[in-house]
C-alpha positions as CSV (number, residue, x, y, z in Angstrom):
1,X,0.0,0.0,0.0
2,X,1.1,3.4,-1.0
3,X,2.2,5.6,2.1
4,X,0.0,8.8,2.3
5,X,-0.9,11.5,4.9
6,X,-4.7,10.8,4.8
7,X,-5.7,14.5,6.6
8,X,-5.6,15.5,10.1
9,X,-5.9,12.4,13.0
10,X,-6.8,14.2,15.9
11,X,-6.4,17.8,17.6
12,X,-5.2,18.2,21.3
13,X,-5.8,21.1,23.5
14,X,-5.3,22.4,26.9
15,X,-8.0,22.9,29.5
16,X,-8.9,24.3,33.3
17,X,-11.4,22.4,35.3
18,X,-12.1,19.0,33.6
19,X,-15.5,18.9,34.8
20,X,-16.6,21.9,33.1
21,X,-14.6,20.9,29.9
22,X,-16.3,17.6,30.1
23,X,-19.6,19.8,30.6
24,X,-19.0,21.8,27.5
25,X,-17.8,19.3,25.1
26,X,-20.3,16.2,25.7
27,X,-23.4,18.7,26.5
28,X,-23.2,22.0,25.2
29,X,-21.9,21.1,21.5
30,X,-22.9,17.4,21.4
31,X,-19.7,15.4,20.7
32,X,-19.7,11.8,22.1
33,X,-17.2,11.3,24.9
34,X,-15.0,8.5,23.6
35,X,-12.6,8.1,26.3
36,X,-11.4,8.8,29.7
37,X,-8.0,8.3,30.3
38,X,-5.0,10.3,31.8
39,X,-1.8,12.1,30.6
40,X,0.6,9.3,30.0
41,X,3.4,11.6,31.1
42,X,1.1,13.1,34.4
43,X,-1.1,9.7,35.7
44,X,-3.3,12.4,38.3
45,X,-4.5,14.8,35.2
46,X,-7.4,13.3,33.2
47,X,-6.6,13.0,29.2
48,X,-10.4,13.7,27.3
49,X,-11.3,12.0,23.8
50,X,-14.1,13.6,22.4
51,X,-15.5,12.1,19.0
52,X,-17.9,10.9,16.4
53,X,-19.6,7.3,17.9
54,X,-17.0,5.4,17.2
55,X,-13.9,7.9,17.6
56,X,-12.8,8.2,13.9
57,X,-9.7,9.8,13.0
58,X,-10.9,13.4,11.8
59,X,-13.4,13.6,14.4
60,X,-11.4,13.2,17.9
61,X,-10.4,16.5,19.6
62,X,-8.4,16.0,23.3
63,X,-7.4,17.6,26.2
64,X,-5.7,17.9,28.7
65,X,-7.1,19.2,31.5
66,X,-5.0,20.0,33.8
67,X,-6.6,22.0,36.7
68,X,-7.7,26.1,37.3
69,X,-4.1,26.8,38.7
70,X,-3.3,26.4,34.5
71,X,-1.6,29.6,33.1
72,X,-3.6,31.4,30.4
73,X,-2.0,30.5,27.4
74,X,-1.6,33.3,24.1
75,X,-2.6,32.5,20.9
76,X,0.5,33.9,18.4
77,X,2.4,33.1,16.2
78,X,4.4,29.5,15.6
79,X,1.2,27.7,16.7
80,X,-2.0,25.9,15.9
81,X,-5.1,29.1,16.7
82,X,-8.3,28.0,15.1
83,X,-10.4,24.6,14.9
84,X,-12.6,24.5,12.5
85,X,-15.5,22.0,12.6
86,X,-17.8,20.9,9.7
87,X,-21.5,21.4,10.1
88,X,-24.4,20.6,8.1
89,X,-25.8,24.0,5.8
90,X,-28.3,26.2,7.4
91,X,-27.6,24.9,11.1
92,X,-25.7,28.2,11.9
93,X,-29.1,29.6,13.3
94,X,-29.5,26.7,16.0
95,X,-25.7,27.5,17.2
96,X,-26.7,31.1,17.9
97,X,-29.4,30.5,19.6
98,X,-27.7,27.6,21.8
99,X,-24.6,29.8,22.3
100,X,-26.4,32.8,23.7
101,X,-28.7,30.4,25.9
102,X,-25.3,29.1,27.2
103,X,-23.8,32.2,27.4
104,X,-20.8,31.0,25.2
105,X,-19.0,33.9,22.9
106,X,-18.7,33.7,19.9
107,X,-19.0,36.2,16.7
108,X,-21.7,37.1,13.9
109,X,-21.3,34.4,11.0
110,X,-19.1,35.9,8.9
111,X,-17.5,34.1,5.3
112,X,-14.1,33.0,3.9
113,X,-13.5,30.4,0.9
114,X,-17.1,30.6,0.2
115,X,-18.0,29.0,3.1
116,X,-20.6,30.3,5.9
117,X,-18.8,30.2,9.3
118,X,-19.1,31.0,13.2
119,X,-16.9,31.6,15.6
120,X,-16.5,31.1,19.5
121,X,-14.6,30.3,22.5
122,X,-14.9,27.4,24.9
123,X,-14.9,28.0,28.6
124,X,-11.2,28.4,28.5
125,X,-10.8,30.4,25.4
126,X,-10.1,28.3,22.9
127,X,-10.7,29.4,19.6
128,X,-13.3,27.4,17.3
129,X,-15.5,27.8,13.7
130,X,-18.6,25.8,12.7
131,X,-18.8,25.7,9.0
132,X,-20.7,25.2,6.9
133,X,-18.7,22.9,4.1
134,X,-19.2,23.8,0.4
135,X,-19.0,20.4,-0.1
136,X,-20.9,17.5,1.0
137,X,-20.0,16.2,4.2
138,X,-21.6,12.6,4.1
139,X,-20.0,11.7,7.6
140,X,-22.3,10.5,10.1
141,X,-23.0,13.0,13.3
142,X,-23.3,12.1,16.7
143,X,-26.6,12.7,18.2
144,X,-27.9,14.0,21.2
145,X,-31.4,15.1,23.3
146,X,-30.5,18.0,22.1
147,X,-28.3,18.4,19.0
148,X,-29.8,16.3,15.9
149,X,-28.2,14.9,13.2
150,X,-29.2,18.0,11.0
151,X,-27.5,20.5,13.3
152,X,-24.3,18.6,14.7
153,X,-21.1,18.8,14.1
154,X,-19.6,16.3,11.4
155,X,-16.0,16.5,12.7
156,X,-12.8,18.5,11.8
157,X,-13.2,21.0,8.5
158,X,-9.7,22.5,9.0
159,X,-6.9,23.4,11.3
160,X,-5.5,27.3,11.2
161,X,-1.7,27.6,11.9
162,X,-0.6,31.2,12.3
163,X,3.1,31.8,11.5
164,X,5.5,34.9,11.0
165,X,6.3,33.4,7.4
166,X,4.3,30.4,6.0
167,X,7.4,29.1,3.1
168,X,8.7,26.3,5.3
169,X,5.7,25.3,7.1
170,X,4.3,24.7,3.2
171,X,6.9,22.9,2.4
172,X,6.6,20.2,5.0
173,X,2.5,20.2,4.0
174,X,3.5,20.0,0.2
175,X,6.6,18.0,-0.3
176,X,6.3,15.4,2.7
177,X,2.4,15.7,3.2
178,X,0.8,15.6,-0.4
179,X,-0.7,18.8,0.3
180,X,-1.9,21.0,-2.5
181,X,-2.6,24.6,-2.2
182,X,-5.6,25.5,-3.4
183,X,-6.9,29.3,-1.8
184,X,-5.7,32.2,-0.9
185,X,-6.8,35.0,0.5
186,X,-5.0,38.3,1.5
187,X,-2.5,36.5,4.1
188,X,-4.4,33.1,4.5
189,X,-3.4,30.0,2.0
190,X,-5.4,27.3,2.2
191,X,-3.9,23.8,1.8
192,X,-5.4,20.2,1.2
193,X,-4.8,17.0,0.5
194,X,-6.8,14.8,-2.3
195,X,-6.3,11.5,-0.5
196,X,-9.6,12.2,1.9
197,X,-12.7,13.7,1.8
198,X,-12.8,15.2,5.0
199,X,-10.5,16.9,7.8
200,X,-8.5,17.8,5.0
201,X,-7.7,21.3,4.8
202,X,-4.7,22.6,6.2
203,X,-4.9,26.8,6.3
204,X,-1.8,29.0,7.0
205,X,-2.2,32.7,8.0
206,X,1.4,34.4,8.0
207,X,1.4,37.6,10.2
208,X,5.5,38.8,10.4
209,X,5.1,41.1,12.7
210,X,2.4,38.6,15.4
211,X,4.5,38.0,18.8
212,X,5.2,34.2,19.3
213,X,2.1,32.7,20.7
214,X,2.0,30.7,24.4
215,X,0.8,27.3,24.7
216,X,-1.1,26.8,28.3
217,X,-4.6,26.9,28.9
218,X,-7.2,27.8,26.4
219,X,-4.7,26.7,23.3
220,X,-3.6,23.7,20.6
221,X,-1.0,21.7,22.1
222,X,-0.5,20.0,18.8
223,X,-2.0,18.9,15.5
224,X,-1.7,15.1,14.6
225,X,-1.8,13.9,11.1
226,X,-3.1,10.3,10.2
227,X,-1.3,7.6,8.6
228,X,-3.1,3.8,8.1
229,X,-0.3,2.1,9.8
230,X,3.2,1.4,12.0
231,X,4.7,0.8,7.9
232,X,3.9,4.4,6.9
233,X,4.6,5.9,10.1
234,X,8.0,5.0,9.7
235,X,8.2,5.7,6.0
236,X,7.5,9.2,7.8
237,X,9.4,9.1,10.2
238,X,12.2,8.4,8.0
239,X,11.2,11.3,5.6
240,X,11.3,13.9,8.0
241,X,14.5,12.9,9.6
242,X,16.1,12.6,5.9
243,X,14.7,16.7,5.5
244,X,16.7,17.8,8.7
245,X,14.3,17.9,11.3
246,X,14.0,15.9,14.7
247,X,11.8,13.7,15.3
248,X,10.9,11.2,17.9
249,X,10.8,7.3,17.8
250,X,7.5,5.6,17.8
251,X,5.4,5.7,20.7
252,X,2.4,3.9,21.8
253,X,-0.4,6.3,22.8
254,X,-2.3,3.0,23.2
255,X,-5.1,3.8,21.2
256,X,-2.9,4.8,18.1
257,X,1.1,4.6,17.3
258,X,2.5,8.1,17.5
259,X,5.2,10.3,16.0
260,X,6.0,14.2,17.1
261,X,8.5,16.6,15.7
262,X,8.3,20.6,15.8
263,X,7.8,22.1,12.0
264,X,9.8,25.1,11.3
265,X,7.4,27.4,11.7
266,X,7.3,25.8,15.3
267,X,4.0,24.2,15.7
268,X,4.3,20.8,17.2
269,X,3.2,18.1,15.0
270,X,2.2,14.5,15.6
271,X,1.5,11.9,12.7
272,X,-0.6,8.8,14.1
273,X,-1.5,5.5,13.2
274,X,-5.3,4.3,12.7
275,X,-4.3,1.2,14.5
276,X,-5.3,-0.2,17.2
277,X,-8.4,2.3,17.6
278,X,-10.2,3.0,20.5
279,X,-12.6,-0.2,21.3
280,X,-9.2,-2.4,22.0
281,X,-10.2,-1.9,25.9
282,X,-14.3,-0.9,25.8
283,X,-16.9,-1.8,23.5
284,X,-18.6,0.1,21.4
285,X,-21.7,1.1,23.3
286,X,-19.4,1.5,26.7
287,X,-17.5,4.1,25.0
288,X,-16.2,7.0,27.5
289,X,-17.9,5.1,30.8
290,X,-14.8,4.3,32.6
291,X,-11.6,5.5,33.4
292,X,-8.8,3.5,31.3
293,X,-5.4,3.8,32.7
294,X,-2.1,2.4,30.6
295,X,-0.8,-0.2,31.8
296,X,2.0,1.0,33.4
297,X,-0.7,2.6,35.8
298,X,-3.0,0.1,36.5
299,X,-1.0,-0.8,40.0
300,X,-2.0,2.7,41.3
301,X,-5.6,2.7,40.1
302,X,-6.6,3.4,43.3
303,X,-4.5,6.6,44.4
304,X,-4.8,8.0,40.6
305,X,-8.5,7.4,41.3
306,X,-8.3,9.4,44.0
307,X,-6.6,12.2,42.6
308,X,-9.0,12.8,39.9
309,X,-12.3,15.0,39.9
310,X,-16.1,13.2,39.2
311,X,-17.1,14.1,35.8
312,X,-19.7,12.3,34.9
């Protein structure tokens, strides 16, 4: 099988208080809470999956919430600043009026690329868009009590970097990526790749003169790209190391296979496998219910329990 980038994997963030993360995610914008788990690097801080039903890559933002003593992070320059979210066409309406019942900010739909869009912030400040895709998103939403099918979100439209000059960040996107440009507007150059349909666009807004953004709470920790398997992640891996840059060895995230290195523009980058997936420890329908701790962990269930906030 040929090795390809097959469009963004999954998108991880940085949160305060988990509970009200948990509350914001799963209830006010509907996504299914795939997994609970913790930070393999920091057992007592909770690490959120939130997803389609079954957690596909292109659908699964994360976070780390790690507590109100977080610093305020600063969106800048030389990191990831905007999520974008597919949504179904004329469902903008419905997220008005759910945002001002929830007292969530957000902007006046506005348009770029042709495409209807909204903006707002989550509880911590993290900066999102629900758009409405010019072209047919066929993938199947997650539905609650509250958010149907013809309103919910479909899963990642695009990923904003901002960067003080965009030429080597494009590279990496067009020569090791497969990723075509195919916009631009004023200072924004939109990127994709052919070999997906969806959570495929890639857009780079270059601001010179932007100060160097501060990842901490309320910001991208890092954007991961999706590869089928452990064979192309290495093809990858060796790719990137061949164009100059480090990179780490393979890791096992224990739901996927897992590669970082730092573009030059300085965003952190993962590249992930689809393998093993997410129902390797809970079924289907169980999805989210309990906390999963990596193995390494299990011996201290019981203090990390302990540690952690209620949820849910």
């Amino acid at each position: 099988m040929e090795n390809k980038i097959l469009g963004i994997h999954h998108i991880t963030a940085i949160a305060g208080d988990a509970k009200r993360n948990f509350d914001f995610y799963s209830k006010i914008l509907g996504l299914r809470f795939i997994k609970k788990t913790v930070n393999f690097d920091d057992p007592k801080t909770y690490h959120f999956y939130f997803g389609d039903e079954v957690g596909s890559a292109g659908t699964i933002l994360t976070f780390f919430p790690w507590g109100e003593q977080i610093q305020q992070g600063r969106k800048g320059s030389g990191m990831a600043t905007e999520i974008g979210y597919s949504v179904p066409k004329g469902s903008l309406d419905f997220w008005q009026n759910r945002f001002e019942q929830y007292n969530v900010i957000y902007n006046k739909p506005a348009e770029k690329f042709g495409e209807k869009y909204l903006t707002f912030l989550d509880p911590d400040g993290l900066k999102l868009e629900l758009i409405e895709s010019k072209t047919n998103d066929n993938r199947k939403p997650w539905e609650t009590e509250e958010v149907k099918s013809n309103v919910a979100t479909m899963g990642f439209h695009n990923i904003t970097l901002t960067l003080k000059n965009i030429k080597a960040t494009a590279e990496i996107l067009t020569e090791i990526f497969g990723y075509k440009l195919t916009d631009q507007d004023v200072n924004r150059y939109r990127y994709r790749t052919d070999e997906v349909e969806e959570a495929a666009i890639v857009d780079l807004v270059e601001l010179a003169d932007e100060k160097k953004g501060h990842v901490a709470g309320g910001t991208v920790h890092h954007v991961a790209f999706r590869v089928k398997n452990d064979e192309s992640l290495i093809y990858f891996r060796n790719r990137i190391e061949a164009y100059g840059l480090e990179i780490t060895p393979q890791i096992d995230r224990q739901y996927f296979h897992s590669l970082y290195f730092r573009e030059p523009g300085g965003v952190l980058f993962e590249i992930a496998t689809d393998n093993p997936g997410f129902m390797i420890d809970e079924t289907l329908e169980n999805l989210g219910k309990e906390l999963k701790l990596p193995l390494k962990y299990e011996s201290k269930r019981k203090e990390i329990e302990e540690t952690l906030v209620q949820i849910n």
